[in-house]
C-alpha positions, 0 to 999 in steps of 0.5 A: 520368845513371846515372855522374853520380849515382853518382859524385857519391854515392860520392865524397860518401860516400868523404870525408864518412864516411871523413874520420875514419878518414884523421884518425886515420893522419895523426895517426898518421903525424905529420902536423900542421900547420906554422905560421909563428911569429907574429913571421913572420905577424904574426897570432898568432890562426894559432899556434893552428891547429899541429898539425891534421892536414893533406895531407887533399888526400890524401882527395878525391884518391883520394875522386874517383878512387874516385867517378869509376871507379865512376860510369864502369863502373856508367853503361857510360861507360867512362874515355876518354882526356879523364877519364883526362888530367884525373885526371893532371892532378889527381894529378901535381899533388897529387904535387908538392904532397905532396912540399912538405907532407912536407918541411914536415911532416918539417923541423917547417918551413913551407919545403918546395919552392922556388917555382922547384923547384914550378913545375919540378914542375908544367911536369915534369906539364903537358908530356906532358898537352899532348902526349898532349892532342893525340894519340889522336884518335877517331872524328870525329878529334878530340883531347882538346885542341886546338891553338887559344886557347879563349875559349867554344869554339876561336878559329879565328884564334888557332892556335898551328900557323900558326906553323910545327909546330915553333914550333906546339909551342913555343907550344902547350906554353908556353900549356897549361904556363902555364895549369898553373903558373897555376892550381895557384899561384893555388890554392896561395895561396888556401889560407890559411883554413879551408874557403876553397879548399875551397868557391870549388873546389866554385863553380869546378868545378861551374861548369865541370862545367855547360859539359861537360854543356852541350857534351856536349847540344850537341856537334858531329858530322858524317860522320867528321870535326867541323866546329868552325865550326858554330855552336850546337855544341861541338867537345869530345871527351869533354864527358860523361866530363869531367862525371862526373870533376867531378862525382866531384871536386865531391862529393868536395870537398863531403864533404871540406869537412864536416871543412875548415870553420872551425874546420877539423879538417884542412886539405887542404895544398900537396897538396890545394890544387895538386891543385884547380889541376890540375883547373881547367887541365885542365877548362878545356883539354879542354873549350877554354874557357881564357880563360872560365875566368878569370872562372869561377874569377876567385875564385882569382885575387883573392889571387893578384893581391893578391900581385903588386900587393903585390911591385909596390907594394912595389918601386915605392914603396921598402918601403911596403904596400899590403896589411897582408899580403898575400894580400888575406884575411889582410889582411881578418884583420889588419883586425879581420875574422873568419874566418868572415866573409872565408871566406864572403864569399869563397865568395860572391864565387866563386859570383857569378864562376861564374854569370857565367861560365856565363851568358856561356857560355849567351849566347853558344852563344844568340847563335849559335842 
């Protein structure tokens, strides 16, 4: 408990007091906001929002980083090899985000990576996590990840290594690269209003950081080796480790989220938003709760789906909309509906989502007692 409250208090503490001082170099370095033209987006309130600093993602990146060793050391918790394969994830992410954001930021453009060269960047960190995720086993010889599709825990029929090792490791880095891809771009578009990802990143992450220290109260542990059909447990390697990176990330976004609301002072850019994604795959595939995390994080999705019924729509009808503009919230502002407005209902929406998740997580360890 010691490592929660500690790394939650500095990561808190590093972004809500040293925000500014960021602010001031990112100025500094010419860091401001690159806006479509408002023939582009057709909504010319966002013209006003060029020039605010940006890439804050940069902030509660390292924010957490800083909260989560701290937390780790001063607890007697020292990073295991599930911490340490999250704060890649969350960093190898945030990499290909920054990348995007200086491209933008240096062309006076809002064109930076590709969507292709994006989703090569992302897979390019996603692999070695899911290689490495399955290796380093400790003393019950378990691993960080596991080579089975999780739902609440792993589903035994559903094991990518019947099909073979070669095939296993096919599938198996196809369906944790998707789960990367997926949630980093999911992220990515949500991230179009102040304080938006923001806040439905703290519901989300929150939530997921409840099932860790669930499964860490409740983990599975046997003479040297694990029995996963067990019931009422959970076969997680380092549940209590993932819950001090969440909780570091959590806070971090909370104090971050003191200078994001609207009317935003900075954003957190391709960097911050990517990074959020990275979070939410790794999170949910170490601590094998993949598919649940859909509907814990179903918020990210809404606007993510709004895009693909638009493209759909779109090619389908021969250039009619089904959304003003698409994703859904900047549809909800071309209808007249305030910032504000759309950002809290959002954040509503995703608390609602998140205790759904966590109370099916509940019900079913419940129905397994």
């Amino acid at each position: 408990m010691r490592s929660l409250l500690t790394a939650a208090a500095v990561s808190l503490a590093f972004t809500l007091f040293l925000t500014p001082v960021f602010l001031r170099l990112f100025r500094a370095w010419g860091w401001g906001q690159v806006i479509r033209t408002p023939e582009d987006i057709r909504n010319p309130s966002h013209a006003a929002k060029r020039g605010t600093a940006t890439m804050g993602g940069t902030i509660f990146i390292v924010g957490a980083i800083v909260g989560y060793l701290v937390g780790a050391f001063v607890g007697n918790n020292p990073p295991t090899a599930s911490g340490l394969l999250a704060v890649w994830m969350m960093v190898g992410f945030g990499v290909v985000g920054f990348i995007d954001d200086l491209m933008k930021v240096r062309s006076k453009r809002s064109l930076g990576l590709s969507g292709w060269r994006k989703i090569v960047g992302q897979i390019v960190v996603t692999v070695p996590f899911g290689i490495i995720a399955l290796n380093f086993p400790d003393a019950y010889r378990q691993t960080p990840a596991s080579g089975y599709v999780s739902v609440f825990r792993d589903v035994p029929v559903l094991y990518f290594f019947a099909l073979g090792p070669i095939i296993g490791w096919i599938v198996y880095l196809l369906w944790v690269s998707f789960i990367g891809v997926a949630w980093s771009n999911s992220t990515n578009v949500t991230d179009g209003l102040d304080g938006l990802a923001t806040g439905i990143g703290i519901f989300t992450i929150a939530a997921l950081s409840l099932t860790t220290f669930w499964q860490f109260n409740q983990a599975c542990t046997g003479q040297g080796l694990v029995d996963m059909y067990q019931p009422a447990c959970y076969a997680t390697r380092d549940p209590l480790d993932l819950t001090i990176f969440a909780a570091s990330f959590v806070s971090a976004l909370v104090g971050f989220l003191w200078w994001n609301a609207p009317k935003a002072k900075v954003f957190m850019g391709d960097v911050g938003s990517m990074a959020i994604g990275g979070v939410v795959a790794a999170i949910s595939i170490l601590s094998h709760t993949e598919v649940l995390a859909a509907l814990i994080a179903g918020a990210f999705i809404i606007g993510t789906g709004s895009v693909i019924l638009q493209r759909v729509y779109f090619k389908l009808t021969r250039g009619k909309r089904l959304f003003l503009m698409s994703p859904v919230h900047h549809h909800l502002e071309m209808r007249g509906w305030p910032e504000i407005t759309i950002v809290v209902r959002m954040w509503i929406i995703a608390g609602m989502l998140a205790v759904s998740g966590v109370g099916l997580f509940y019900v079913e360890w419940l129905s397994r007692t």
